[in-house]
Structures are given as structure tokens and as C-alpha cells.
C-alpha positions in Angstrom: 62.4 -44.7 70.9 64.7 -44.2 73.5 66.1 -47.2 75.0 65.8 -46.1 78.8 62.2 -45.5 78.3 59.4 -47.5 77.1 56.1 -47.0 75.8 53.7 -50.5 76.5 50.5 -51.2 75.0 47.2 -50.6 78.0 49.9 -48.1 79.5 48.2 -45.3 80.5 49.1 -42.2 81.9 48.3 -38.1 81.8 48.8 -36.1 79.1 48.3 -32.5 77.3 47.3 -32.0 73.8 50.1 -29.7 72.2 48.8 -29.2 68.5 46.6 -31.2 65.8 48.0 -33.8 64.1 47.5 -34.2 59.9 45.2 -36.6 60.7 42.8 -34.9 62.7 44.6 -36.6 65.7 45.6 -34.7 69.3 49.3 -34.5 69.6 51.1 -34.9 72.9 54.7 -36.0 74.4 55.2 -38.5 76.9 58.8 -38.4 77.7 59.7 -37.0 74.4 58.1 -39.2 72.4 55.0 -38.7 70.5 52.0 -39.7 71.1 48.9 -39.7 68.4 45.2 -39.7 70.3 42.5 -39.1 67.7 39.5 -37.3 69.2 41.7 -35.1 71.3 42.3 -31.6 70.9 45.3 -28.8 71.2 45.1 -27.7 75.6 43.1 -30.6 76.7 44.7 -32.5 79.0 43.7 -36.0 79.2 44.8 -40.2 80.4 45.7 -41.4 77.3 45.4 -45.2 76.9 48.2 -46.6 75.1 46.5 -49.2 71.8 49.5 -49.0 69.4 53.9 -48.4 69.8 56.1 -47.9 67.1 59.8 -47.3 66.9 58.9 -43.6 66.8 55.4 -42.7 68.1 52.9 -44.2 70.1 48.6 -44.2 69.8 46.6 -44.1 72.5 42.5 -43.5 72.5 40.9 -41.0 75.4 40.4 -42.7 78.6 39.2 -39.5 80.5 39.0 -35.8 79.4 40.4 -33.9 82.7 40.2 -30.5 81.4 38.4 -30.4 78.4 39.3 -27.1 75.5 36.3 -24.8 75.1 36.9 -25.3 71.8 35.4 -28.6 71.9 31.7 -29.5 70.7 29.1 -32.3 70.2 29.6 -33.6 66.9 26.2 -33.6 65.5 26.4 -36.6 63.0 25.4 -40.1 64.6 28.0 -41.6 62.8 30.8 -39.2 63.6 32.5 -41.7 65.5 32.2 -45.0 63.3 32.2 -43.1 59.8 35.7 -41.5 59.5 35.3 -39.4 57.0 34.4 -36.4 59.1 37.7 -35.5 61.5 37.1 -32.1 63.4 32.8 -32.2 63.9 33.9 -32.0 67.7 35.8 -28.7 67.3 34.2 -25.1 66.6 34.8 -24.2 63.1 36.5 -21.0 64.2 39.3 -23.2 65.9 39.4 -25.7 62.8 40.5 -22.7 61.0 43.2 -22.2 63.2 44.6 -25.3 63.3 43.8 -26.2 59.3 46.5 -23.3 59.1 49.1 -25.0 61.9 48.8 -28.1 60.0 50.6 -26.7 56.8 53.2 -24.1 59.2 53.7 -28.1 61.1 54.5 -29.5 57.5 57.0 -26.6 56.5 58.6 -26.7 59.8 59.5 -30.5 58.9 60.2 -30.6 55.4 60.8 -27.1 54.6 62.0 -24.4 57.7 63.3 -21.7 55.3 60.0 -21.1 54.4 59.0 -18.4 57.5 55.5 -18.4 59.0 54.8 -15.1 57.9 54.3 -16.1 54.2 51.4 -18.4 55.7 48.0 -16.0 55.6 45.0 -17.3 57.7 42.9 -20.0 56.4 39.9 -18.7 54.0 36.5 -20.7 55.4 33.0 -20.9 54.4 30.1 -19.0 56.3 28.1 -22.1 56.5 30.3 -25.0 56.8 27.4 -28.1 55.7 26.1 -29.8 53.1 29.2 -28.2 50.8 29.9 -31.5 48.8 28.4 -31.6 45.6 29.2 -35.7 44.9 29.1 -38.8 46.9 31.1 -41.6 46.2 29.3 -44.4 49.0 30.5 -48.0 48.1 27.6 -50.8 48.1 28.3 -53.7 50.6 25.3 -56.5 51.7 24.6 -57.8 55.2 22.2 -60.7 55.2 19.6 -59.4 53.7 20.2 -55.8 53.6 22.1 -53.8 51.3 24.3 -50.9 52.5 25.7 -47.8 51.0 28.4 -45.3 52.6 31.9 -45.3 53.5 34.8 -47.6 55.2 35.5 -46.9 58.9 39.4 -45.5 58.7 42.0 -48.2 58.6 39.0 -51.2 58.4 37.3 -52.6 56.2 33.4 -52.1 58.0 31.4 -50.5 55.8 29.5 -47.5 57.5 25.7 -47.5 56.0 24.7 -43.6 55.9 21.3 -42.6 55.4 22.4 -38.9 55.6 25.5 -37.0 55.5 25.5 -33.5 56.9 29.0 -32.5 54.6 26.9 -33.9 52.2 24.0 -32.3 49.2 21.2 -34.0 50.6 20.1 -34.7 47.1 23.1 -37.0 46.7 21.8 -38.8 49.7 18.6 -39.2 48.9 18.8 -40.6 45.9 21.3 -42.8 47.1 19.0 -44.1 49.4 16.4 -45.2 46.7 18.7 -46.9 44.8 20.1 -48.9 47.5 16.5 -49.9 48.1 16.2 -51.2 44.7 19.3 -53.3 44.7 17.8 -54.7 48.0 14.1 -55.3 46.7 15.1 -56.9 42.9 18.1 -58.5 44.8 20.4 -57.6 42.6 24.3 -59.4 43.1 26.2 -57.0 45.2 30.2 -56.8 45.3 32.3 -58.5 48.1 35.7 -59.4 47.8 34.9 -62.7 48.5 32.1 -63.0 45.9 32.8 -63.3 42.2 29.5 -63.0 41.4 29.1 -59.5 42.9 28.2 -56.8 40.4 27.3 -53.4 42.4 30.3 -52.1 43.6 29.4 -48.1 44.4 26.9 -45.5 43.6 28.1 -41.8 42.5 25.8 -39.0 42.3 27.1 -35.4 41.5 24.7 -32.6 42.1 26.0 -29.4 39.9 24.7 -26.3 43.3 24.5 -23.5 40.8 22.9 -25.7 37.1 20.9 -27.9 39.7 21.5 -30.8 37.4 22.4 -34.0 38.9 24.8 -37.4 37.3 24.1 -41.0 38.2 27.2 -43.3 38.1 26.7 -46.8 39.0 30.2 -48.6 39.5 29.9 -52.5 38.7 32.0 -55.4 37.8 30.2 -56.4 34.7 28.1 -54.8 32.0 25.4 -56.7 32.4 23.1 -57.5 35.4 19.7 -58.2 36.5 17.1 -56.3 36.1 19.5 -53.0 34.6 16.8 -51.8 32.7 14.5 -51.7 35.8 17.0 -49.9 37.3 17.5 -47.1 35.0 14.2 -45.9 34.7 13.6 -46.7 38.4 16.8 -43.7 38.5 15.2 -41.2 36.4 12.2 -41.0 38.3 14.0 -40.1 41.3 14.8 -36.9 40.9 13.7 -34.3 38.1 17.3 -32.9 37.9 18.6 -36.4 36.9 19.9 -35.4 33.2 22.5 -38.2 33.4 22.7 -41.6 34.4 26.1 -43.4 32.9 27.9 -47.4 33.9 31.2 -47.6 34.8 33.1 -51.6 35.0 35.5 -51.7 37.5 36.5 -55.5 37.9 39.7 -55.1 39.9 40.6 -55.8 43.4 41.1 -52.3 44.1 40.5 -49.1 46.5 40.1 -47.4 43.3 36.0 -46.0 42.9 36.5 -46.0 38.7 37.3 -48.2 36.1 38.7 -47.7 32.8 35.4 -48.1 30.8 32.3 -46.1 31.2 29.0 -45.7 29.0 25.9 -44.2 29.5 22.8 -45.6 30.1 20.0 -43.0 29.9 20.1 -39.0 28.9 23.1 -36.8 27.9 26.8 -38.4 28.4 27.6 -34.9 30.6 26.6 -32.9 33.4 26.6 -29.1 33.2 27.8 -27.1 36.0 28.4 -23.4 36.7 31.2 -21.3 38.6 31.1 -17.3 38.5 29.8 -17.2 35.4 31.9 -20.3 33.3 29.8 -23.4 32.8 31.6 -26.4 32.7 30.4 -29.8 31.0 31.2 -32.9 33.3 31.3 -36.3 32.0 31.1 -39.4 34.6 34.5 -39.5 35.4 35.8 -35.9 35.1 37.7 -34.3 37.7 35.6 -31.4 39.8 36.1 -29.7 42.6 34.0 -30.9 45.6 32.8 -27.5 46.9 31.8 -25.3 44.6 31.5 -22.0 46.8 34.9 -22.6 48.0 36.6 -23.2 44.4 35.5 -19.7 43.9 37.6 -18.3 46.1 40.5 -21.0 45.8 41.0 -19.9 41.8 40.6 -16.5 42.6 43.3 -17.4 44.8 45.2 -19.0 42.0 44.6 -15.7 39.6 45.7 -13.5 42.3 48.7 -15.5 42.4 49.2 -15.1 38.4 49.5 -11.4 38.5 48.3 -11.7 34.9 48.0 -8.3 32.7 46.6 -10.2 29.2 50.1 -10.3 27.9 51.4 -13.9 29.6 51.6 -17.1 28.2 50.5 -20.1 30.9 50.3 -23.6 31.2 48.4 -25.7 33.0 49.9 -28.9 34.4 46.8 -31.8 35.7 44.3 -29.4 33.5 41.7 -31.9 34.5 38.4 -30.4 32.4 40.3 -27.2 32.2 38.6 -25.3 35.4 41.9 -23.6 36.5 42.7 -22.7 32.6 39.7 -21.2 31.8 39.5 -19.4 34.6 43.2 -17.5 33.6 42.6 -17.5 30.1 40.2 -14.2 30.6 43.4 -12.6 31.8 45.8 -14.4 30.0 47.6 -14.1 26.4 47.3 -17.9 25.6 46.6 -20.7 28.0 47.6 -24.1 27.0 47.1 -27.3 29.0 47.4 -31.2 29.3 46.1 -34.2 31.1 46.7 -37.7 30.8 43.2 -38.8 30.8 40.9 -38.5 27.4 37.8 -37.9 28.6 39.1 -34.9 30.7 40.8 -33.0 27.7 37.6 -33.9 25.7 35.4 -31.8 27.8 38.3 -29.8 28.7 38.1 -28.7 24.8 33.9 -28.8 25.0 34.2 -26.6 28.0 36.7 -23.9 26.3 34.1 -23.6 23.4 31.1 -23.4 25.6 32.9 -20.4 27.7 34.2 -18.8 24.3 38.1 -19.0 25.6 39.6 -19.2 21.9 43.1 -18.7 23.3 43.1 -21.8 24.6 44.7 -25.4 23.6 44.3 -28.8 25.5 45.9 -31.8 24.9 46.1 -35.8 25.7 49.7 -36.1 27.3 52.1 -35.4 30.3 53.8 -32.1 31.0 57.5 -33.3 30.2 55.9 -34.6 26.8 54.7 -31.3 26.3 56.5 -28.6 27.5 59.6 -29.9 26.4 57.8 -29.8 22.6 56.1 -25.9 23.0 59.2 -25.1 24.2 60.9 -25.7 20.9 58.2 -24.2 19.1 59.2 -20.8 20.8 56.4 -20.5 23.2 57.7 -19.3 26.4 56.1 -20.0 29.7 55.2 -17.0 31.5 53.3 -18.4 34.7 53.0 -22.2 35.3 50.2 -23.6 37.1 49.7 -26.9 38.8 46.7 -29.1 40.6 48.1 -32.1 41.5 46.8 -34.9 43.6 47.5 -35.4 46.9 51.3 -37.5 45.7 52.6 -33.8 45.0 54.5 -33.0 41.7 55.4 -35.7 40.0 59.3 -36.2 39.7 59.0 -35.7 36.0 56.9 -32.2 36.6 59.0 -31.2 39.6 61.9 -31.9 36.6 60.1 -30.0 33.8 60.1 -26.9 36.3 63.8 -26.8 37.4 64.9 -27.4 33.6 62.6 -24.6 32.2 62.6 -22.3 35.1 58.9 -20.1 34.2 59.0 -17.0 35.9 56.0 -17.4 37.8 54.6 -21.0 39.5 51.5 -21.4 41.2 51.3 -24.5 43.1 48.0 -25.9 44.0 48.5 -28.3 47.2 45.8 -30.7 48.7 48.3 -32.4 50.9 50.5 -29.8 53.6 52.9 -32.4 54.1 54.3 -33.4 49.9 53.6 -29.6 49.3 56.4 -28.8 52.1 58.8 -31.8 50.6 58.0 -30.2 46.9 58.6 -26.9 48.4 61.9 -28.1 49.6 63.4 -28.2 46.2 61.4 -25.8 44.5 63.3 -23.2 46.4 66.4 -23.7 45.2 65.5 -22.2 42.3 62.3 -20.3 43.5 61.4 -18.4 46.7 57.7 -18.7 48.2 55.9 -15.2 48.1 52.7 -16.4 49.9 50.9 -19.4 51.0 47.0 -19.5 51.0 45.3 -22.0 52.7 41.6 -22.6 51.8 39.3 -24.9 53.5 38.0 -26.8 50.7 36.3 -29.6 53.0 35.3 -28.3 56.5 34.7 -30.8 59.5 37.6 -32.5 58.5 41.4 -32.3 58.8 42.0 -31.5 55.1 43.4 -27.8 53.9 44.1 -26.7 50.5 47.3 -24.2 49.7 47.5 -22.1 46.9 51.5 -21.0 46.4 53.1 -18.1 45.1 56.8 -18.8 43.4 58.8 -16.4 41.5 61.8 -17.1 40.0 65.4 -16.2 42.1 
């Protein structure tokens, strides 16, 4: 910050919304600097009460709306406020569209300029914007008596008990619910950091919308524990869809939901779920897209971007269960693909089979492994296509792309701001056709990309 002016902590003072933050969070100068106020939206102008400085920006909460943007709304959750995981429930989805898209163009103006706002298209959103997420992932917590399941208020660690999600299947919910019960009724240990004896860490449920099956994952810190047996059958009576219950051991002090060991416990080891026509097997752990209507249109996306004609060869980078693969391999010459976890490439391979993709190949490993080894067997890379998580590339992927140069990369972002840095040095060597964002998870400040490259 300047050193003329100061920003104090219980300061308070007027100020107008300019544009959403990554966050979620109303953005506004005082002075020139910036100030974060979550809960505040773009043309609102507000007194902003200072609760945090930094060197460069400032956090203040709402003191008092004085003009208020029409865009704004009564969050209908009654634990908006306290959950976290919802952002935007107070702004019309028309608007969150909007600024979803002046998120990413906010990103490549800081990390990326060259890359002009025209190559941004408007943001692709659902027509009903609820009850789109087809797996839960509530951590287990116990107050006195009562046992809890939901998520961490942001930046604490207060667990938020939900007894219904509206972003949520309410089948995930529900059954949820009757577990939690259990746990309370039979009394069985639950996780605290402070506890060593605590065994139920979270409960996962995955509902597949189009198969209507549904997967039971119970995250604990040991294989055994009371009444388990109880438990499981208890599960499978909850729900006629249940084709899958499995155990997962997660005994680390971590944020992490998964261990490295999983088993199952009652019915098949997989889940079977269906998009446009390819049905995918899912095992506990494996990688899926959270809203199924919207992956539709984010890999159609990702095919558009292809331009395949049947005569390209293409690899997929973070193949996952191979959902982005076998979706290009109809329209593709070959379509080979790698992942560093086991148990993805295993049903990535199950899934190929089941869909009848015999020009496929998946393998256990990491893309500089791999392409580096393909490439010396003569197979050239016609279009490259990657998923990563929200980190970006990788340095050793971003490396494998500069050195091998395909002619054709399509980059699929979660995260505006490491998509503008990657984008930053994938233009020295690439130029950016188009950028399509895709509102994977409405209600909140999230926005998926897909990205055209093409080789200078």
C-alpha cells in the first residue's frame, strides 16, 4: 500500500462495487487500493467495514447496502450464509453468467493481455440451475451428542451440518441423512483431529442422473469399527438404486476426502453411469464430472475444438476414466491416454470395452513418461487434450507441449486464473482461437474454459 494512505481495521467508509472478484467477492477501490467485500455485487454501492489489511488489498464485510443492484436476490438456502460452498445464490443467474465470463477476461487481463476479449464467447448455463450435482462429499463431525454431516464454513474449521442442499441430488442428501442417524444411534467413534480414536471421517454418495444407480463411500481411519456390519445392510436398505457400497482408510491429518486404500463392502465394486449415449463404469474413487447435463455440452465443447475428420491421432493428458477420450475416439483415428492413478486407467480400459472404442489405449503413467515413448515409436500427435486440476499444467506437461509442439491443443481449465498464467507461455508457441466458458457449477463463483490452440 501506499505510504501516504492507510487502510485500518473497523475503518469504514463508502464504496462502489466495480466487478466480481474470483472468489465470489464484490470488488471496489478505496484510494486505489483494493478492497475484497464478499456478499457485494458489481454497481452496488455500499459502507464497507474494514475486518482485514494486507500490504496489497484490504477486506471489509457490508455495513449497509445504499443502492442495492437489481441484480441482487434472496438466497434461498438457510445456510447460504454459514455454508460457503454456494457463492452467487444472491445474484440472478442471468447476471452470474455475465460475470462467470468477466472472471476469466479479469484473469487474462492479469496474466495474459495478448489474449483479446473477443476470443472469450458468452458463458454456456443450464436452464434449471439446482440440484445439478450428482455426488456429495459432507465430512462427519460430532457435537455432544449429535453427529453432523456437511461442509467447513470457508477459511474455518466449523463444520456446517446440512440436512439439504439445493445444488445438490436430493438422493445424495437423503441418504446422507440416514446414515448420519445411524452413526448417532449405534454411537459409532467419529473423527476429530483431536481424537485418535475417531473412525468416520466423511460420507460420499454419487447418484449416476441418467443409470439412476447410486455409490456409497464411507471414508474412515480404520478398517474396522463398531457395528460395520449393521451399517452396511442398514445402507442398502436406503435406497433401491444403492448398487454399491465400498470403505475407504484415510488415516492422515489431511484436507484430502480419500485415502490410498479402498474395498468394497456390499454389491458390485463400480457404479454405472451414462452421458449421450456412452456408459461409463465408476469405481469409488474415480474421477467424474459433477454435472452431468453440463459435461454434455463442455465435451462437445472439447470435440468442437478438435476439428477431428477420423484421420487424427490424439492424446489425452489426466484421462481420468477416459470420459474426454471416448468421447473423441468416435471421431478420431486412434486415441491414446494416461493417468497416474490405477484404478482410473482400470475402468478407463473397462469403459472403452463397454462403449466398443477399439482404437483406444490407456495407460498407468505421466504424460512426459509417455509421450516422450509414443513419440519414438512414430506416432505423431495430431490434437492434444488436457483436464487438469485446478494447479494448471503441470511443469512437466506444460514441457511435453513446448518440446513436441501437436498441432492442435485443447486445454480444459477449472481455474480462470492458472489457465491465464499457462496461457501465458502456451502462446509463444501457440495462439488462442477461442475460449468457452461453461458453467459447470452454478450458484457459485466457479467457471470452466474449454481452449482452442493451434500451432504458430
Amino acid at each position: 500500500m501506499s505510504e501516504n494512505v492507510t487502510i485500518k481495521i473497523g475503518q469504514e467508509f463508502p464504496l462502489t462495487i466495480k466487478r466480481l472478484g474470483i472468489n465470489g467477492e464484490g470488488v471496489g477501490f478505496f484510494k486505489k487500493h483494493v478492497v475484497f467485500v464478499p456478499g457485494a455485487l458489481p454497481g452496488e454501492v455500499i459502507t464497507a467495514h474494514v475486518t482485514e489489511v494486507q500490504r496489497r488489498f484490504a477486506t471489509a464485510k457490508i455495513k449497509q447496502i445504499r443502492e442495492k443492484s437489481e441484480d441482487r436476490v434472496t438466497p434461498p438456502c438457510p445456510v447460504y450464509d454459514a455454508c460457503g460452498g454456494c457463492q452467487l445464490q444472491h445474484m440472478t443467474y442471468t447476471r452470474q453468467l455475465v460475470e462467470k465470463r468477466d472472471i476469466v477476461l479479469q484473469a487474462l487481463e492479469r496474466y495474459s493481455p495478448d489474449v483479446t476479449e473477443e476470443l472469450v464467447k458468452p458463458t454456456i448455463g443450464m436452464e434449471d440451475p439446482w440440484h445439478y450435482r450428482n455426488k456429495s462429499q459432507f465430512q462427519v463431525r460430532q457435537k455432544g451428542a449429535k453427529v453432523m454431516a456437511g461442509l467447513f464454513a470457508a477459511g474455518s474449521n466449523f463444520l456446517v451440518d446440512i440436512d439439504d442442499c439445493l445444488v445438490q441430488q436430493p438422493e445424495t442428501t437423503k441418504i446422507t441423512n440416514e446414515i448420519k442417524a445411524f452413526i448417532e444411534q449405534y454411537k459409532i467413534p467419529v473423527y476429530d483431529d483431536k481424537d485418535p480414536q475417531g473412525i468416520i471421517r466423511s460420507i460420499v454418495v454419487r447418484k449416476g442422473i441418467e443409470s439412476g444407480q447410486i455409490q456409497v463411500t464411507l471414508i474412515t481411519t480404520k478398517k474396522k469399527f463398531p457395528h460395520k456390519e449393521e451399517l452396511t445392510q442398514a445402507i442398502t436398505k436406503m435406497n433401491a438404486s444403492i448398487v454399491s457400497i465400498s470403505q475407504n482408510i484415510n488415516a492422515d491429518r489431511t484436507s484430502l476426502i480419500f485415502g490410498e486404500t479402498t474395498f468394497n463392502l456390499w454389491g458390485k465394486e463400480t457404479m454405472v453411469e451414462k452421458l449421450d449415449g456412452l456408459v461409463f463404469d465408476l469405481s469409488a474413487r474415480a474421477f467424474f464430472q459433477l454435472n452431468p447435463v453440463q459435461t454434455v455440452h463442455l465435451y462437445n465443447e472439447v470435440k468442437k475444438a478438435a476439428h477431428l475428420t477420423g484421420t487424427e491421432n490424439v492424446v489425452d493428458a489426466y484421462c481420468g476414466v477416459g470420459t474426454i477420450g471416448l468421447w473423441l475416439a468416435g471421431d478420431a483415428k486412434e486415441v491414446r491416454g494416461m493417468d497416474i492413478v490405477p484404478e482410473a486407467i482400470s475402468d478407463a480400459k473397462k469403459n472403452a470395452a463397454r462403449n466398443n472404442r477399439k482404437n483406444t489405449q490407456f495407460v498407468v503413467g505421466t504424460p512426459e513418461e509417455w509421450v516422450s515413448k509414443w513419440q519414438k515409436e512414430g506416432f505423431a500427435i495430431d490434437v492434444l487434450t488436457a483436464d487438469p486440476p485446478r494447479t494448471g499444467l503441470d511443469s512437466e506437461l506444460m514441457d511435453v507441449i513446448l518440446r513436441t509442439k501437436p498441432k492442435r491443443f485443447v486445454y480444459t481449465s477449472c481455474n480462470p486464473s492458472t489457465l491465464a498464467k499457462d496461457l501465458a507461455r502456451l502462446t509463444k508457441k501457440y495462439s488462442v482461437v477461442s475460449i468457452q466458458p461453461v458453467d459447470m457449477f452454478p450458484q457459485t463463483s466457479q467457471i470452466e474454459c474449454v481452449v482452442e490452440l493451434v500451432l504458430n
